[in-house]
Each structure stands twice: as structure tokens, then as C-alpha cells.
N, C-alpha and C positions, 0 to 999 in steps of 0.2 A: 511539610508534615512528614515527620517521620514510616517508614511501614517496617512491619516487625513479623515475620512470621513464627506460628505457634503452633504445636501439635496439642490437640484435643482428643481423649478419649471417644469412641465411637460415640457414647452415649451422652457425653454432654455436647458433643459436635449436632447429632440429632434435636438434643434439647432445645440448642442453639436453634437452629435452621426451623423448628415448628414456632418459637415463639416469635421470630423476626416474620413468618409468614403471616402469621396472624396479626402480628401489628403493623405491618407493612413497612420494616423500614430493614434496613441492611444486616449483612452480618458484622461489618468494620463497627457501625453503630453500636449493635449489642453489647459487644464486645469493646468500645469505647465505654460505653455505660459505663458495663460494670466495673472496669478499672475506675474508673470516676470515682464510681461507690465506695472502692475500696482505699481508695486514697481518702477520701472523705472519713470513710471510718476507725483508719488508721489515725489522720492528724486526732480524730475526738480521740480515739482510745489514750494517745501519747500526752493530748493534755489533759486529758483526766488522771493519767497516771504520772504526771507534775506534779497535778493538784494532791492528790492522795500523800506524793511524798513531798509535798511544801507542808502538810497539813504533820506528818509524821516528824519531819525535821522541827519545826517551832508551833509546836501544839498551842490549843486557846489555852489559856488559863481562866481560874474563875474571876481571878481581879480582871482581865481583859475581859470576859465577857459582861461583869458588871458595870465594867465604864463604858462599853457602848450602848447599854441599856441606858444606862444615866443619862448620857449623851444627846440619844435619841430622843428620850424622852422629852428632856430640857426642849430640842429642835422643835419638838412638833407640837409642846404647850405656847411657843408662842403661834402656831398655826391657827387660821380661821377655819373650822370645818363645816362652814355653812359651802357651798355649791352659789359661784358668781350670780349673783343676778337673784339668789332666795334671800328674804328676808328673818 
């Protein structure tokens, strides 16, 4: 495991130190957390912002979204929508 030291402002160092007392677990923890989190919410934000520009670069069209309608449609009339076991 790597260790990394990091200078904190007095008051998030504080912030720090009252909420790990309260939940009882370490400072490396907290502080693992929230890198966690932010990793986390970095890869969401980067594939959201794929998504956005896949969606910019080859937009739906109305013929595309007609024929998945149709599609679907067609799929789920041969569906039974009774629930196994009702008659």
C-alpha cells in the first residue's frame, strides 16, 4: 500500500479529525473514502460525458426512433402478459 502525504487546511484537517471521532474509524480511512468517492464520481461524470457526446455526434433520428418502436412493439405482441401460474 502505497502512503502519500497531504497538507490540509486547518479547518478541513478539523473537519476531518471530529467526523472519524465520531464514527470511530481512522484518519487514512476518511481520507481513503473520500478519494474512493471521487474516483467514483469522476469515472460517472466522464461516462456521462461520452454519453452526451455519442448522443451529439450520431443523434436519434425520427426514422430510428420509429423503428425501435415498431420493433418493440412487434417483440412484445407475441408476449404472454398473464403472470406464470394465472390463468
Amino acid at each position: 500500500m502505497a502512503k502519500v502525504a497531504i497538507s490540509l487546511p486547518d479547518d478541513v484537517s478539523e473537519a476531518i479529525e471530529k467526523n472519524r471521532l465520531a464514527i470511530g474509524i481512522t484518519r487514512s480511512e476518511v481520507i481513503r473514502k473520500a478519494i474512493e468517492e471521487y474516483l467514483r464520481h469522476e469515472k460517472k461524470r466522464q461516462l456521462e460525458e461520452r454519453y452526451i457526446q455519442g448522443d451529439l455526434d450520431c443523434p436519434e433520428t425520427a426514422e430510428g426512433i420509429d423503428w425501435v418502436a415498431r420493433v418493440g412493439l412487434a417483440a412484445l405482441a407475441g408476449d404472454s402478459w398473464e403472470q406464470e401460474g394465472e390463468n
